[in-house]
C-alpha positions as CSV (number, residue, x, y, z in Angstrom):
1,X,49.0,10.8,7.1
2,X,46.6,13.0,4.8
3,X,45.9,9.5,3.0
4,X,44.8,7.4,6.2
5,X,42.6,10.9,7.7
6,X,40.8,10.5,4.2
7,X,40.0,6.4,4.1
8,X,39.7,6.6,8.1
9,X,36.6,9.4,7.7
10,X,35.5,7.9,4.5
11,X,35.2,4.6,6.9
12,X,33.2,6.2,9.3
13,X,30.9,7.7,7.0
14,X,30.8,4.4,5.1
15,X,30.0,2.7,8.8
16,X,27.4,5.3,9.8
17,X,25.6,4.4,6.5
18,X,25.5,0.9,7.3
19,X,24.1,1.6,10.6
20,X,21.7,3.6,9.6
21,X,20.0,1.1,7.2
22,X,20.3,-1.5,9.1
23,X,18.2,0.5,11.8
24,X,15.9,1.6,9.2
25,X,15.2,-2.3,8.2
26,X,14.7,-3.2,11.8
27,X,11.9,-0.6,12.3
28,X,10.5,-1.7,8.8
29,X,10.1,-5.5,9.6
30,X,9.3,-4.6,12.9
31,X,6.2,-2.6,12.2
32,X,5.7,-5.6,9.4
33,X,4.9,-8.1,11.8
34,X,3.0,-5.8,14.2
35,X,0.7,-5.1,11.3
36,X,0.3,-8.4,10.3
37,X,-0.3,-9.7,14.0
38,X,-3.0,-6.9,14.3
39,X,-4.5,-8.7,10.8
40,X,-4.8,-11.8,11.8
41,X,-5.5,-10.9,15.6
42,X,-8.5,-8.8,14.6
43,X,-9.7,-9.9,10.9
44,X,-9.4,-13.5,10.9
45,X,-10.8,-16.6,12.7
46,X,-11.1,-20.4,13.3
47,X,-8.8,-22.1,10.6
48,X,-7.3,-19.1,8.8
49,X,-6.5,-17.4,11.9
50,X,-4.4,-20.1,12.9
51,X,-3.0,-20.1,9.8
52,X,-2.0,-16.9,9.6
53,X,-0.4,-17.3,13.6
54,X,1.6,-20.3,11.8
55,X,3.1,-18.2,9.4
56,X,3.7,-15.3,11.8
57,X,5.5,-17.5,13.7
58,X,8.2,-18.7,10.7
59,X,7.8,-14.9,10.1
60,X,9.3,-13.5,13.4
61,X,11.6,-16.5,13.9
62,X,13.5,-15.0,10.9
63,X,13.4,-11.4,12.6
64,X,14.7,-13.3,15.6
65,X,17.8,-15.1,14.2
66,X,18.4,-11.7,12.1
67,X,18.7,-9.8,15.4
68,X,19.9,-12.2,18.3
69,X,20.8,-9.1,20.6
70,X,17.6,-7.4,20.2
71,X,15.0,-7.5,22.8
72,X,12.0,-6.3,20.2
73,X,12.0,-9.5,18.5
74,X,12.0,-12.0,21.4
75,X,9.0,-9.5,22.9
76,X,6.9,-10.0,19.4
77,X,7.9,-14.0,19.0
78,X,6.2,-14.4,22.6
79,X,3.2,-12.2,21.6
80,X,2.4,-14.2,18.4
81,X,3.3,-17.7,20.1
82,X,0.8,-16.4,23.3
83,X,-1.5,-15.7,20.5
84,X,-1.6,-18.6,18.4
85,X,-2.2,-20.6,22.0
86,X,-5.3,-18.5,22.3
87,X,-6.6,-19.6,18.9
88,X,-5.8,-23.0,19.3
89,X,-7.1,-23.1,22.7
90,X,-6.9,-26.4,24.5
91,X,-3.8,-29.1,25.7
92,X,-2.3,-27.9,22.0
93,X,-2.1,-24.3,23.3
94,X,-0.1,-25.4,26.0
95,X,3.6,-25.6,23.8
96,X,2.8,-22.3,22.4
97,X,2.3,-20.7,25.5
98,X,5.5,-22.0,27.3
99,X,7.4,-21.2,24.5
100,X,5.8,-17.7,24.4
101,X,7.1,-17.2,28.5
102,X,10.6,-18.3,27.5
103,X,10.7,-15.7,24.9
104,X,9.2,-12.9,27.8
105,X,11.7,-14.0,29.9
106,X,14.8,-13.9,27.1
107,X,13.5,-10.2,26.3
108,X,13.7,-9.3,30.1
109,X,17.1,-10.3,30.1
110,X,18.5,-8.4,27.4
111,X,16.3,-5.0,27.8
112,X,13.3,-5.1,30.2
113,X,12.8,-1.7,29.1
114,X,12.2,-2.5,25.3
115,X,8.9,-1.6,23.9
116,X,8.0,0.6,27.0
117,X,7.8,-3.0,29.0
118,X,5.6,-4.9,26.9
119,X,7.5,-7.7,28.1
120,X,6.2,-7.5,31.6
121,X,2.4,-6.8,29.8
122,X,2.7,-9.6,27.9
123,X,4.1,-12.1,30.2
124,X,1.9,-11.2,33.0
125,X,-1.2,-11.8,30.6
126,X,0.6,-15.1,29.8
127,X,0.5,-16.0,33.7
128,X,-3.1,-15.0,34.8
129,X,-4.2,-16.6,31.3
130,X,-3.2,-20.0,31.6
131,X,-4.1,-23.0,33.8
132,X,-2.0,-23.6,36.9
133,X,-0.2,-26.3,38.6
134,X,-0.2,-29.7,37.9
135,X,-1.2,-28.5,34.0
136,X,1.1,-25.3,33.2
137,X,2.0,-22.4,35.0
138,X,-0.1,-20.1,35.6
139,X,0.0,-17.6,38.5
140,X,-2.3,-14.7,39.7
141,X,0.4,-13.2,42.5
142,X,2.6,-13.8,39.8
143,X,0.6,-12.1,37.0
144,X,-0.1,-9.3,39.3
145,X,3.4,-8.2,39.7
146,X,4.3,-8.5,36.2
147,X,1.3,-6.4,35.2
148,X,2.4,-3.8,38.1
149,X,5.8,-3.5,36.3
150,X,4.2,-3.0,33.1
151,X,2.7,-0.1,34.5
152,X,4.9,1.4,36.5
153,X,7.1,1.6,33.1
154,X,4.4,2.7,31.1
155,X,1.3,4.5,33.2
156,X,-0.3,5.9,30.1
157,X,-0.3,2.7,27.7
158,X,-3.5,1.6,26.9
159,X,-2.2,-1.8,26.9
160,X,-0.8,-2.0,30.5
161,X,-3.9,-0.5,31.8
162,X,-6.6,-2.6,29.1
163,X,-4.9,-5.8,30.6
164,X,-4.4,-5.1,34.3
165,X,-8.0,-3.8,34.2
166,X,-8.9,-7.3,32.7
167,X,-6.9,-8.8,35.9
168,X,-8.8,-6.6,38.3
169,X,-12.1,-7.4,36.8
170,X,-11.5,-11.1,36.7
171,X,-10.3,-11.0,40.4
172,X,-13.9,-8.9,40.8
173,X,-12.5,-5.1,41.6
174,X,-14.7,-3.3,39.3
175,X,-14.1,0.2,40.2
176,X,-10.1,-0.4,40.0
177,X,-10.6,-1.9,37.0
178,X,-13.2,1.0,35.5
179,X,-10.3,3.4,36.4
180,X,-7.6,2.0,34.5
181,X,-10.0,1.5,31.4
182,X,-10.7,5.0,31.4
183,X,-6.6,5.4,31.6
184,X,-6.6,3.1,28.4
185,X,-9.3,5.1,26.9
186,X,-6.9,8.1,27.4
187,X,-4.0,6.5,26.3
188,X,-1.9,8.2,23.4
189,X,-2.8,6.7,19.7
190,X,-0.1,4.9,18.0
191,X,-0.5,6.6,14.8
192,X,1.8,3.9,13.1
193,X,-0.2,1.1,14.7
194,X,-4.2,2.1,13.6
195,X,-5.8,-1.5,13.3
196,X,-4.4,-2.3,16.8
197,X,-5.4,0.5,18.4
198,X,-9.2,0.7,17.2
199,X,-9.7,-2.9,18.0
200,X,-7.7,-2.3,21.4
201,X,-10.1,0.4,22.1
202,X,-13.5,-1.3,21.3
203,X,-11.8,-4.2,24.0
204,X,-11.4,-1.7,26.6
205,X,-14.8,-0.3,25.7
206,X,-16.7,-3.8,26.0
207,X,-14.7,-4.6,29.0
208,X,-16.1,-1.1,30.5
209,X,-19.4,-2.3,29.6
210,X,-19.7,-5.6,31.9
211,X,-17.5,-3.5,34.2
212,X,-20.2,-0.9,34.5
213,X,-22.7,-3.4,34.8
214,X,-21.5,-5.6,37.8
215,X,-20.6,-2.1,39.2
216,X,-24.6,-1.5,40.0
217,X,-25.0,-5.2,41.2
């Protein structure tokens, strides 16, 4: 009896271990591929930028297959597939970005929480961004409830607010959209994240700009 108490703790300890690196590896290649989005989000363009969205791409597919039950991976495959459509731009964007919604939506099934809702952020984005019906799907009511729920999950983000502030400006509500870029402005750094969140903030800060500006029209 003595002998199975001993190998059952030693298992447990032995299991905790495990765990515990496997977590810490998670959080590792998770912050890998957030810097590297930021990198070639914010530092590159034209060719090399789609490039580097290529290779981001083969990058988090990896992270996905490594982590099928996570909801962090699905979010980031949809932000860099949404992203590389953006830099390609045109009909060719158009795979990217439905495969970037189908990765949203996976996320939303397994955690909608994950990542303080970026899901609902990013998918939302995806919606007001991208043509409608007959060419894709995009969807303003649609985008507009999916930003809500990004916000109502995370108030203080600056990315909820930076991006339904880019709705509200686009659908010409400047001084809604002025309030939730001075939210973002407000927002809690991401100490971990620094390249993101400087070129997040100059965003908000041009977007406040030509807010500002049609505000005295």
């Amino acid at each position: 009896m003595k002998n199975y108490c001993l190998t059952l703790f030693f298992g447990l300890l032995m299991s905790q271990s495990v765990l515990a690196q496997t977590s810490v590896s998670f959080d590792k290649e998770l912050l890998n591929i957030q810097h590297e989005w930021a990198r070639v989000n914010y530092t590159l363009a034209d060719d090399a930028q789609e490039k580097g969205f290529e290779a981001l791409v083969n990058q988090v597919k990896a992270f996905q297959s490594a982590y099928p039950e996570r909801a962090e991976p699905f979010v980031w495959y949809g932000i860099i597939e949404s992203s590389y459509a953006g830099a390609k731009g045109g009909l060719g964007a158009l795979s990217h970005a439905k495969q970037a919604k189908k990765w949203f939506e996976k996320a939303l099934e397994i955690d909608e929480s994950a990542l303080d809702g970026s899901a609902y952020t990013s998918l939302g984005v995806l919606y007001h961004k991208v043509p409608g019906w007959p060419i894709a799907f995009g969807d303003d009511d649609e985008a507009k409830a999916l930003l809500e729920k990004a916000l109502a999950m995370n108030p203080t983000g600056i990315d909820p607010n930076y991006f339904y502030a880019e709705f509200l400006f686009d659908e010409g509500q400047y001084e809604k959209a002025k309030a939730h870029l001075l939210l973002a402005l407000q927002a809690p750094a991401r100490p971990e994240r620094p390249l993101a969140d400087e070129s997040r903030r100059a965003e908000v800060q041009t977007l406040l700009a030509k807010t500002e500006s049609k505000s005295k029209k």
